[in-house]
C-alpha positions as CSV (number, residue, x, y, z in Angstrom):
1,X,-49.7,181.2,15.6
2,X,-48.0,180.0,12.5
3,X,-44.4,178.4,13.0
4,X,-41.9,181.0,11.3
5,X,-40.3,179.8,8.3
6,X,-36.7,182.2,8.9
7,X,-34.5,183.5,12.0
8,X,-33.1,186.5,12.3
9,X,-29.6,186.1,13.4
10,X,-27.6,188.6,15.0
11,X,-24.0,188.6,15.8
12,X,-22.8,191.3,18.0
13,X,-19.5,192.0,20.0
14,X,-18.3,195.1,22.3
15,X,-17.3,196.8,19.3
16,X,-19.4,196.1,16.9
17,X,-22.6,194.5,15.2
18,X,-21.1,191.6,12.5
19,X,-24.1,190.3,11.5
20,X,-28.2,191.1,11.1
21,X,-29.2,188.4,8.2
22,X,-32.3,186.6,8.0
23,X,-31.1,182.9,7.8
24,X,-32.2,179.1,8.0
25,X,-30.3,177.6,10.7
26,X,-27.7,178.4,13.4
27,X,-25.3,175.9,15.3
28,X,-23.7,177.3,17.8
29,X,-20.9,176.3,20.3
30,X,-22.8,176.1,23.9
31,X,-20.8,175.4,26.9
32,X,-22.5,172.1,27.2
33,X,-22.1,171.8,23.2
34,X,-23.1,172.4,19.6
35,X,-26.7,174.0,20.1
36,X,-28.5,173.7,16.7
37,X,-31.5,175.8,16.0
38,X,-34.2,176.1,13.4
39,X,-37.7,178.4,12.8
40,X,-39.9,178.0,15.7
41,X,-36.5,176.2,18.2
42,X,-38.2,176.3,21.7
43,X,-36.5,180.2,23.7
44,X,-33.3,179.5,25.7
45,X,-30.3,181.7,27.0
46,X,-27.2,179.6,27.3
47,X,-23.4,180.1,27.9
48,X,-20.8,180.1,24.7
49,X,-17.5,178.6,24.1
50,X,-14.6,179.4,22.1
51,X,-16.1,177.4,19.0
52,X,-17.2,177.5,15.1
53,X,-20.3,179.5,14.6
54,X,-22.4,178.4,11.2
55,X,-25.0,179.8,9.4
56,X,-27.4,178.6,6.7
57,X,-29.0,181.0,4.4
58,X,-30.9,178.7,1.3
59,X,-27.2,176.5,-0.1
60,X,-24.9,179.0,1.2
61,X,-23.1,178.0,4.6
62,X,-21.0,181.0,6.4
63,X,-18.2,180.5,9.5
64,X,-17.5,182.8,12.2
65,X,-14.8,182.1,14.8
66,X,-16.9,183.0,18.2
67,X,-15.1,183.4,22.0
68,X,-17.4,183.6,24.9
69,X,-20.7,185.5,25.6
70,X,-24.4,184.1,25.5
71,X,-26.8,183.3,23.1
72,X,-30.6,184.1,22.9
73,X,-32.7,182.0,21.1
74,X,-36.3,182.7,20.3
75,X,-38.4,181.2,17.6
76,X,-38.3,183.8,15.0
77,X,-34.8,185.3,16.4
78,X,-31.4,184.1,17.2
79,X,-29.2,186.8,19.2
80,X,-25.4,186.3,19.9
81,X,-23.3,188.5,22.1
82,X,-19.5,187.4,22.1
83,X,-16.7,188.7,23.5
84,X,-14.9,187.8,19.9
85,X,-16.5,187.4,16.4
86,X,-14.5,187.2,13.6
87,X,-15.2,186.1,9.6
88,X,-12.6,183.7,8.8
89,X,-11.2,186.3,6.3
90,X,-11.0,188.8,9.1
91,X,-8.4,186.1,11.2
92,X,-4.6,186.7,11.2
């Protein structure tokens, strides 16, 4: 099996689904701290903090403001469910 060269992040809340993007890397805020993650990261479920949330796609780096929930990594996926997600735009 050939190591995947993207990861399908998604980014949902309660309300609603923020993001489905194929991207290059994710760090995340883990409860025991910043989980980074690659194509082909080893699967794990773990805990999130109130934290950044960063996402790579090629040069372009995007921020989301995250609050609590899990995250599900698998090698060719990366699955977030927060309690809050917000774009920094999105912040008041």
């Amino acid at each position: 099996m050939a190591i995947p060269t993207k990861l399908l992040l998604e980014i949902v809340t309660p309300d609603r689904s923020i993001v489905r993007e194929e991207v290059d890397e994710v760090v995340v805020p883990g409860a025991d701290g910043e989980l980074g993650v690659l194509p082909g990261h080893t699967p794990l479920l773990a805990t999130l903090k109130v934290g950044e949330l960063w996402y790579r796609q090629g040069t372009t780096k995007h921020t989301l403001a995250v609050a609590f929930g899990f995250v599900e990594v698998l090698p060719e996926r990366v699955t977030v469910l927060a309690s809050v997600a917000e774009r920094p735009e999105d912040i008041d």
